[in-house]
C-alpha positions in Angstrom: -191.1 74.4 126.3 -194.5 74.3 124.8 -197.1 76.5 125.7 -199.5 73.5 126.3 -196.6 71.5 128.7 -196.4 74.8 130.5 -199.6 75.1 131.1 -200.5 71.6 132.4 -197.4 72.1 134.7 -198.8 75.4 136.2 -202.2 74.2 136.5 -201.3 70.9 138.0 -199.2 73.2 140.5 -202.0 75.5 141.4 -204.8 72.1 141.5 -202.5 70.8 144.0 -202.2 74.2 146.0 -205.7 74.3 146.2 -206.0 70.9 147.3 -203.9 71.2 150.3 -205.5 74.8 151.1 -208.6 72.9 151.3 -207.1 70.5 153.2 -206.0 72.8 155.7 -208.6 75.1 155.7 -211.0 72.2 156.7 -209.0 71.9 160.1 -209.9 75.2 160.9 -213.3 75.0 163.5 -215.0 76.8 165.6 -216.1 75.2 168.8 -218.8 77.3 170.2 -221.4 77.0 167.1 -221.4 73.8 164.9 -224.6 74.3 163.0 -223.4 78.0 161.5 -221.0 78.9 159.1 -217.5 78.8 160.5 -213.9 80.0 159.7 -213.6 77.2 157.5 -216.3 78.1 154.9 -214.8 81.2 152.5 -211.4 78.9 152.5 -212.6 76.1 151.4 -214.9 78.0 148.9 -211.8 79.6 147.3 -209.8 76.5 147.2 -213.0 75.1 145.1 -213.3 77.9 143.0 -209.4 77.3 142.4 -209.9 73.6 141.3 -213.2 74.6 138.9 -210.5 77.7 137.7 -207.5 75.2 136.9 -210.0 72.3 135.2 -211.9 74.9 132.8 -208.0 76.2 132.3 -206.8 72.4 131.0 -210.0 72.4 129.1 -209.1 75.7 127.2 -205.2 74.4 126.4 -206.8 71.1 125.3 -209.5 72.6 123.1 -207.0 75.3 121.9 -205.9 74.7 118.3 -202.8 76.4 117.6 -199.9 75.8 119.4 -197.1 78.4 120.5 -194.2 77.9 122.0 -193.8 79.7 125.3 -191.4 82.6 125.6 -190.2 84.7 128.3 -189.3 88.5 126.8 -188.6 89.9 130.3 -187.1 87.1 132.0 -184.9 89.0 133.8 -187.7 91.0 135.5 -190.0 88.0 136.2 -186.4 86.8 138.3 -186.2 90.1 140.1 -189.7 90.1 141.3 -189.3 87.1 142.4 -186.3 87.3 144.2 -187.0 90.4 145.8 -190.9 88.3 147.3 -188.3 86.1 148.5 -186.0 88.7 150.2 -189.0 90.9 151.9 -190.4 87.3 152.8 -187.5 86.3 154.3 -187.0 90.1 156.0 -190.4 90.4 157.1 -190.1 86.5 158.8 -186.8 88.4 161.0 -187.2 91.6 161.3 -190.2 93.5 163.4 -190.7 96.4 160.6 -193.4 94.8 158.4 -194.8 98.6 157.4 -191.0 99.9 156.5 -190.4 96.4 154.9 -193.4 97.2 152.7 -192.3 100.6 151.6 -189.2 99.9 150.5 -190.3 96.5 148.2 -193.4 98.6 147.0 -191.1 101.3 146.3 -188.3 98.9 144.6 -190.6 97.2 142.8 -192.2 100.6 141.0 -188.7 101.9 140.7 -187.4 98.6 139.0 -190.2 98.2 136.5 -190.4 102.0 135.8 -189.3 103.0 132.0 -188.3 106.3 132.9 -186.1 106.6 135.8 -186.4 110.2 136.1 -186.4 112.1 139.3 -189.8 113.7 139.0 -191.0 109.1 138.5 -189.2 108.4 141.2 -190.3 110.7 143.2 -194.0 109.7 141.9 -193.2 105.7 142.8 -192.2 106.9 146.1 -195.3 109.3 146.7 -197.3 105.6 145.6 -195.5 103.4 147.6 -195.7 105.6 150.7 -200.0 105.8 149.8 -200.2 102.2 149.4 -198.1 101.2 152.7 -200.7 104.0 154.3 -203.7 102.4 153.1 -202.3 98.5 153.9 -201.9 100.1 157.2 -204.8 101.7 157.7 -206.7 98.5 156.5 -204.8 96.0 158.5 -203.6 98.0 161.4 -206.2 100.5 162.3 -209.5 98.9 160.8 -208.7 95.2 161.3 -206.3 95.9 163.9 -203.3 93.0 163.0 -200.3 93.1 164.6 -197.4 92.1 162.0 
């Protein structure tokens, strides 16, 4: 595939993301005050600022002159991450352990994409992934206090 076919197809797939988050985020009102800014406002400005993104995008691929063909060196680890989103997606949709859930994809992740697997790294992804599940939950559960 051609880097220029590739790229229409992901930009035509994020333009019509953005539409339809735009679309939904224009449903979202707020009854007690109609003349100030409501919920709907910062989603609808990022769905915008995805469209402007995605057309100034297809005007750099058309405007670009040369033409290389689109190859994937790590394929397999592009397929990993993405089946592993899927998994914790799918885990954290049944099961009532969103903080654990995030550990242990955080931690897979860093362990997965490591160069070195030795144990001091692993122990140093671990350390990380326990520091960033702290901070998600003491942003999100503490400060903004949501329940996952």
């Amino acid at each position: 595939m051609s880097y220029r076919t590739a790229s229409f197809l992901v930009l035509s797939f994020l333009a019509a993301l953005g539409a339809v988050y735009i679309w939904f985020a224009t449903g979202l009102t707020d009854s007690r005050n109609r003349a100030s800014i409501g919920p709907a406002y910062f989603p609808i400005g990022l769905g915008i600022l995805l469209l402007v993104l995605c057309a100034l995008s297809a005007v750099q691929t058309v405007r670009r002159t040369d033409r290389p063909d689109l190859t994937f060196p790590n394929a397999g680890f592009v397929g990993l991450a993405i089946v592993a989103t899927g998994t914790f997606l799918v885990a954290w949709r049944y099961l009532d352990s969103f903080y654990a859930l995030t550990f242990v994809f955080a931690a897979g992740l860093m362990v997965a994409f490591a160069p070195k697997r030795d144990p001091k790294r692993v122990a140093l992804y671990l350390g990380l992934a326990a520091v960033l599940t702290a901070v998600i939950y003491g942003l999100f559960g503490v400060i903004m206090q949501v329940r996952f």
